[in-house]
C-alpha positions in Angstrom: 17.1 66.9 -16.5 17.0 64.2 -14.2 14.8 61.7 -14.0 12.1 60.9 -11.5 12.2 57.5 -9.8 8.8 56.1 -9.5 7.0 55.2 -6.3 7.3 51.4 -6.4 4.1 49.8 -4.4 4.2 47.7 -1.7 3.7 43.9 -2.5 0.5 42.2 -1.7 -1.2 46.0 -0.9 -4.0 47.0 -2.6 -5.6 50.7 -2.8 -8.8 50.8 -0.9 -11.8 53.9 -1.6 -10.6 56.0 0.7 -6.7 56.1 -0.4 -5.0 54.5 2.3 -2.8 51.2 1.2 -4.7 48.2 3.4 -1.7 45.5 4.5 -1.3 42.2 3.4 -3.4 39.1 4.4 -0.4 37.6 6.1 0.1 41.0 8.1 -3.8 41.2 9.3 -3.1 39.3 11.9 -0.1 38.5 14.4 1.9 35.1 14.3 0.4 33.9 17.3 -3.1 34.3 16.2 -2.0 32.5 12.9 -0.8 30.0 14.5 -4.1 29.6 16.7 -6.0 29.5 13.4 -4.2 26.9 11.5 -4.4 24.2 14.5 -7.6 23.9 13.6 -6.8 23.1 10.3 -6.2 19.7 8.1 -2.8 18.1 6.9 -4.2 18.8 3.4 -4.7 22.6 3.8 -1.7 23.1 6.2 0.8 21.8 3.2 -1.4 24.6 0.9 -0.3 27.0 2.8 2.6 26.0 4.2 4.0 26.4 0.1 2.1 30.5 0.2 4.8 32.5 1.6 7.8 32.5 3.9 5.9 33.7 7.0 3.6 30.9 7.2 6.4 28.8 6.1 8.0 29.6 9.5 4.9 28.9 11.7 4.1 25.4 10.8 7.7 24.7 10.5 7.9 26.0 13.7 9.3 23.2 17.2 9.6 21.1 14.4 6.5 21.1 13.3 4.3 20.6 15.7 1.3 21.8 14.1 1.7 19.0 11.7 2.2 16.4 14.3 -1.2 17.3 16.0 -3.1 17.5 12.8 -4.3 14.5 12.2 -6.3 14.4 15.1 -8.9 16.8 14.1 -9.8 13.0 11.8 -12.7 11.2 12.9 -10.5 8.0 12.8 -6.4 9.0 14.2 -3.9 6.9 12.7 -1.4 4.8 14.3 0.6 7.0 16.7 4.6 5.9 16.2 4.9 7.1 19.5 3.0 5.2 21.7 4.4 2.3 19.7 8.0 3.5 20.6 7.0 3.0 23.9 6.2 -0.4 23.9 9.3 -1.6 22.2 11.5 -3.1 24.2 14.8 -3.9 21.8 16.8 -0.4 22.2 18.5 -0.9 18.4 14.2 -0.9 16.6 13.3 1.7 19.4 16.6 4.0 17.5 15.6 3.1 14.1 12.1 4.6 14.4 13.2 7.5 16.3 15.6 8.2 13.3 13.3 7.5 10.7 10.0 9.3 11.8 12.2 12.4 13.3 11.1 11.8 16.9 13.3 13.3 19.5 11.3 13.4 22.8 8.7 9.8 22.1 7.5 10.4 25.8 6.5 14.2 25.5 2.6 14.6 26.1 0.2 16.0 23.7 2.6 15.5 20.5 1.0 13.0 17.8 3.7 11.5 15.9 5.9 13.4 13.5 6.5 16.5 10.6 7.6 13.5 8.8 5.0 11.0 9.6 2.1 13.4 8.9 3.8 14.1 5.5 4.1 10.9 4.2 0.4 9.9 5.4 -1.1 13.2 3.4 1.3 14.6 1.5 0.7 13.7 -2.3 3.4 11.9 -4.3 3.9 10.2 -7.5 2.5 7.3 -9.0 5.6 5.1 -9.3 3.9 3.7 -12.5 2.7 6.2 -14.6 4.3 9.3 -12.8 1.0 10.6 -12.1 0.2 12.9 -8.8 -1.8 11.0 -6.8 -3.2 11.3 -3.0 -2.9 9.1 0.3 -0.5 7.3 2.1 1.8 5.2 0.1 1.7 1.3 0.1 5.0 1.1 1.9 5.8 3.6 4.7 9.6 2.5 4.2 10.3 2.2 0.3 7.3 5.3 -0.4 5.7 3.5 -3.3 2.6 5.1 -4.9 0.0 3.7 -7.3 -2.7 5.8 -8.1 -5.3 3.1 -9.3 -5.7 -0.9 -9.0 -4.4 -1.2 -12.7 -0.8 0.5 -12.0 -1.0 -1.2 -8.6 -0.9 -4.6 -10.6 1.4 -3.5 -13.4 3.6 -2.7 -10.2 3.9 -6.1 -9.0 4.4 -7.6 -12.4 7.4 -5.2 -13.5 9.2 -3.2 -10.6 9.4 -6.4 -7.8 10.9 -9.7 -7.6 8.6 -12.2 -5.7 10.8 -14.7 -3.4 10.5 -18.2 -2.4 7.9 -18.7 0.2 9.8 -20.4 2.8 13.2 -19.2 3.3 12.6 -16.0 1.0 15.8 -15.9 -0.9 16.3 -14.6 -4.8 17.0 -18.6 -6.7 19.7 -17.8 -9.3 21.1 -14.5 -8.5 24.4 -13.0 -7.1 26.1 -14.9 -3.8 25.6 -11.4 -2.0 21.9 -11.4 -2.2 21.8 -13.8 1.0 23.8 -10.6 2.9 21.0 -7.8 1.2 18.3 -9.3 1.1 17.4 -9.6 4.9 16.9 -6.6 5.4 15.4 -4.9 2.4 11.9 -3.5 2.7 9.3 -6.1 1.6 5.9 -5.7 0.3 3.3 -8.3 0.2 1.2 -9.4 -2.7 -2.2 -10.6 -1.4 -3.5 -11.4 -5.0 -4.0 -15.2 -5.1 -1.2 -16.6 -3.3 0.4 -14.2 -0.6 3.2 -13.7 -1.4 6.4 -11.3 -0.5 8.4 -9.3 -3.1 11.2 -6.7 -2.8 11.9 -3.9 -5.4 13.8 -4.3 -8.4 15.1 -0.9 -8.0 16.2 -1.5 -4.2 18.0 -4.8 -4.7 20.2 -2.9 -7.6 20.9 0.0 -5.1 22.1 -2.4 -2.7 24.4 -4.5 -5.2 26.2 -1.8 -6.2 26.5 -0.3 -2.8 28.0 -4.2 -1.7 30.4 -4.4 -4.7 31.7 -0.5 -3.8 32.1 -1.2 0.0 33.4 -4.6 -0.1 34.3 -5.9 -3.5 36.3 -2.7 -4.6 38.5 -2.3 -2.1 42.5 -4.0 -3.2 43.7 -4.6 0.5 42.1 -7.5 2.7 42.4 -5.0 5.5 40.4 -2.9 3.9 37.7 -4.9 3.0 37.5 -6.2 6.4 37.1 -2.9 7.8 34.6 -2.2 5.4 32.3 -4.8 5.5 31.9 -4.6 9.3 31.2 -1.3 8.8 28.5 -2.1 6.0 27.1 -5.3 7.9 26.7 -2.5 11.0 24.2 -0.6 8.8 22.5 -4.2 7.8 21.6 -4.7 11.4 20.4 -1.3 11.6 18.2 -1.7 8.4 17.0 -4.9 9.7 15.7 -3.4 13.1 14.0 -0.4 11.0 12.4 -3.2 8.4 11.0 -5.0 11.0 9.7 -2.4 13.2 7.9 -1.0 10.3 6.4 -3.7 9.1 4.7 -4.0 12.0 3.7 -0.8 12.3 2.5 -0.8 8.6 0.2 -3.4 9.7 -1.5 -1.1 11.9 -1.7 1.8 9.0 -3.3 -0.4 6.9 -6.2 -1.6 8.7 -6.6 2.3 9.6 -6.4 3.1 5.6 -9.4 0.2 5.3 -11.5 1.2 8.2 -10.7 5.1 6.8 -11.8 3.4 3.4 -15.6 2.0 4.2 -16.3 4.5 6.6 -16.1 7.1 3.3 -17.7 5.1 1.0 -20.9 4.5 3.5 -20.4 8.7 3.7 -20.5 8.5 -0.4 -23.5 6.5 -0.2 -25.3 8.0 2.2 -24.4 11.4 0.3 -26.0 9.4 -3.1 -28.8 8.8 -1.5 -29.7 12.2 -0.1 -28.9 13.3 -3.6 -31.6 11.4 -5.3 -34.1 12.3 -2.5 -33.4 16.0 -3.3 -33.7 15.1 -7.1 -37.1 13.2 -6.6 -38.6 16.8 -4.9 -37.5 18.7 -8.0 -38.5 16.2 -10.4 -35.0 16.2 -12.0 -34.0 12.9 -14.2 -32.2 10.3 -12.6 -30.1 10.0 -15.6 -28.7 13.7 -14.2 -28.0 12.7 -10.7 -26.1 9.3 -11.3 -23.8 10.4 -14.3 -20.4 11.5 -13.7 -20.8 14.6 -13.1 -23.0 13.8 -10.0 -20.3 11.6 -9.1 -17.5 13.6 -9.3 -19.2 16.3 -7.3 -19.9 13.8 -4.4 -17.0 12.0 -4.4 -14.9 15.3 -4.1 -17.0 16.2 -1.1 -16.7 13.5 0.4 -12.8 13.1 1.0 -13.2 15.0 4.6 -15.4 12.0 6.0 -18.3 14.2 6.4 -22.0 14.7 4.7 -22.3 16.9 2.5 -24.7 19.9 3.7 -28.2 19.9 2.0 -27.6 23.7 0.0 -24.7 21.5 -1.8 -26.6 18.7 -2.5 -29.1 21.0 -4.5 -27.0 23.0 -6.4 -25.5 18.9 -7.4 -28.7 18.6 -9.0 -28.4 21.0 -12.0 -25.7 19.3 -13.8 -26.0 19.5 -18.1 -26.1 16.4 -20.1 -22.8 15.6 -21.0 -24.5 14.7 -24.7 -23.3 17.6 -27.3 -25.3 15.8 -30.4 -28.7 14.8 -31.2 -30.8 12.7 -33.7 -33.6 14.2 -35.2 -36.7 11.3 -34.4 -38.5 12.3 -37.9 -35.4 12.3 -40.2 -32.5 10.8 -38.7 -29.8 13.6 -39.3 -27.4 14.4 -36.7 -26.9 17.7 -35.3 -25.9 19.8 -32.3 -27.8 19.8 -29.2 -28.9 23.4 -28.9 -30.0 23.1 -32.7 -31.9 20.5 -32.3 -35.0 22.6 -31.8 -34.2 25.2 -34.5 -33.9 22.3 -37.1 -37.4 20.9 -36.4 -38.7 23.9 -36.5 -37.5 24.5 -40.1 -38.2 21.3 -41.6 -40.9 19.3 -39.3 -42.8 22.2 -38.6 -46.1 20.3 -38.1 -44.1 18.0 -35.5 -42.9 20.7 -32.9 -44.0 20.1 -29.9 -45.8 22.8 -27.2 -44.0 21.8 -23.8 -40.8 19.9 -23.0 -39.4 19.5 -19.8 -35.7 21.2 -19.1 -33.0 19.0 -19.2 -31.2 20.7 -16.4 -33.8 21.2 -13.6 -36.4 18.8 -15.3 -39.4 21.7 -15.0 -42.3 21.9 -18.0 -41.2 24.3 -20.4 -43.5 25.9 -23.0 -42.9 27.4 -26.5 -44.4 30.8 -28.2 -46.9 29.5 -31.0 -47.8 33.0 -32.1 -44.2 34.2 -32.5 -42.9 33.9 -35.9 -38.8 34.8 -35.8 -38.5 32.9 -32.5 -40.6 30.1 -32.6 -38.6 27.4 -30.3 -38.3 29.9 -27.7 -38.9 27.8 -24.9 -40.3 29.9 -21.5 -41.8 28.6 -18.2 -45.6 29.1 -17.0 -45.1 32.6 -15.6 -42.4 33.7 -18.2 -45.1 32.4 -21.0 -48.1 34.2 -19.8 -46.0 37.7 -19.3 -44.4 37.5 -22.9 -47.7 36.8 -24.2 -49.5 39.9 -22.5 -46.4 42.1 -23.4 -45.4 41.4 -26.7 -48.9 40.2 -28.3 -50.9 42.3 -25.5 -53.6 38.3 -25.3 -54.2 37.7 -21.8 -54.5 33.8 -21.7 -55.9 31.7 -18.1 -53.4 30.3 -16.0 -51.9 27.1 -17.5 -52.5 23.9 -15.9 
């Protein structure tokens, strides 16, 4: 007998009550109206989606990204457009250099804001070039796309992976004869610490060695060489024109990364401040609302540059104590937190106490004196009064 092939389901489908397989999320709606929705939506959650499927691959991939080019201005502060400063250069070898690196076809097309590949290198994650760690925000240099993901591997940076040079003619003292050919126009940071100073990376300076001894060095014929190192001194000009134009440009991302920078941490403490406001009406501890819990939870919310709303800023102020052991005040033993009560109740019976205030939403809390197997059960006013008249059938005044 032959056997039956199986109805395979479609992906992404779901059975609904009434039988009838519902489509897809991605098929709900057409790819026009997709694309409608995600203009309105942030760098950050059009690279989430962007990785989803293949369909919404295609729409903010599509004119070459475009969606990704307008994105950033939905930010309270825009960055740096490239392509207004394209328009203002003058030399025609920087105004190529940017247009190649950045992507930019048309610089003189209205209502495009700079590039697929501008927007992903200002909010598309990358790695810590310390400690290989994912970390967020623009990279120190747009050109050499160097990470650090704190102010410690941002200094272990500069004293390992970079070569500072001399201050006025910025050379390398003591190294090979074609460093005064590569260095020119390798991509420099600065190091404001102290003394400014400029450094280039270790890791560039070897790539560009080796690249001089195989184009020039190598070679047996002096024909050859020739030919060559015009050839490789061509892509040195080019280089130079690129290193320049973005380090002036760089200038301008960076005092858009610090304006960015205190206009989130007035949000953040504004945000705080709300936070301890709400706290003070509830009569929750203070110790709840500035740990790190409290701190995580605002500092998350306030990445978008915007307050947070006042429903979130209550539900902040439950947060447990992080504290998973306590110390007994009459005899000094250690033990867990939710025991705590249970074990002075055992042994310091004469010492429990009748009301405590909750850890979590810091309300009076009162225990059962007339139950015997529970007797750190700990209840609130209206909870108290109902077990009482239901389990012992006492009907007690209204507490105070």
């Amino acid at each position: 007998m032959a056997r039956r092939s199986k109805h395979k389901r479609l992906r992404f489908a779901y059975i609904t009550t009434h039988g009838l397989t519902t489509p897809a999320y991605r098929d709900l709606l057409s790819a026009e109206l997709w694309y409608i929705v995600f203009s309105y939506c942030l760098p950050a959650t059009l690279f989430a989606v962007r990785d989803t499927c293949r369909m919404f691959r295609d729409i903010i991939d599509r004119d070459s990204g475009v969606l990704l080019a307008r994105a950033p201005l939905l930010l309270p502060f825009a960055p740096p457009d490239p392509r207004r400063y394209m328009q203002l250069i003058g030399n025609p070898l920087t105004f190529r250099a940017m247009r190649d690196f950045f992507g930019i076809g048309k610089s003189r097309t209205r209502g495009l804001y700079g590039s697929a590949t501008y927007t992903r290198l200002l909010f598309q994650p990358g790695k810590c070039t310390v400690c290989k760690q994912t970390t967020e925000g623009p990279p120190m240099s747009l050109y050499s796309k160097v990470y650090t993901c704190s102010a410690r591997c941002k200094q272990n940076f500069f004293w390992s992976q970079v070569h500072f040079l001399k201050p006025h003619r910025r050379y390398l003292p003591g190294r090979a004869l074609c460093d005064r050919h590569i260095v020119p126009w390798l991509p420099h940071l600065t190091y404001t610490s102290g003394r400014r100073r400029t450094v280039v990376l270790i890791r560039d300076l070897k790539k560009a060695r080796r690249e001089f001894i195989r184009e020039i060095v190598s070679p047996h014929t002096p024909e050859e060489r020739k030919r060559r190192k015009e050839a490789l001194f061509k892509q040195y000009s080019h280089r130079c024109h690129l290193r320049k134009a973005l380090l002036t440009f760089q200038c301008y991302v960076d005092d858009w990364i610090r304006e960015t920078g205190i206009m989130e941490k007035n949000i953040s403490r504004a945000n705080h401040r709300r936070l301890s406001k709400v706290a003070l009406k509830r009569r929750i501890p203070a110790r709840l609302t500035h740990g790190s819990a409290a701190r995580r939870f605002v500092a998350k919310r306030t990445k978008n540059l915007q307050h947070i709303a006042l429903t979130r800023l209550r539900s902040a102020t439950i947060f447990k104590s992080k504290s998973r052991r306590r110390r007994c005040d009459q005899c000094g033993v250690v033990v867990g937190a939710l025991r705590l009560d249970a074990h002075v109740a055992q042994h310091h019976a004469d010492q429990l106490l009748g009301s405590r205030l909750n850890a979590d939403t810091g309300t009076p809390e009162y225990s059962c004196t007339l139950c015997e197997s529970e007797p750190v059960k700990w209840l609130s006013k209206s909870s108290l009064q109902a077990h009482r008249y239901h389990k012992h059938g006492i009907r007690i005044p209204k507490l105070k």
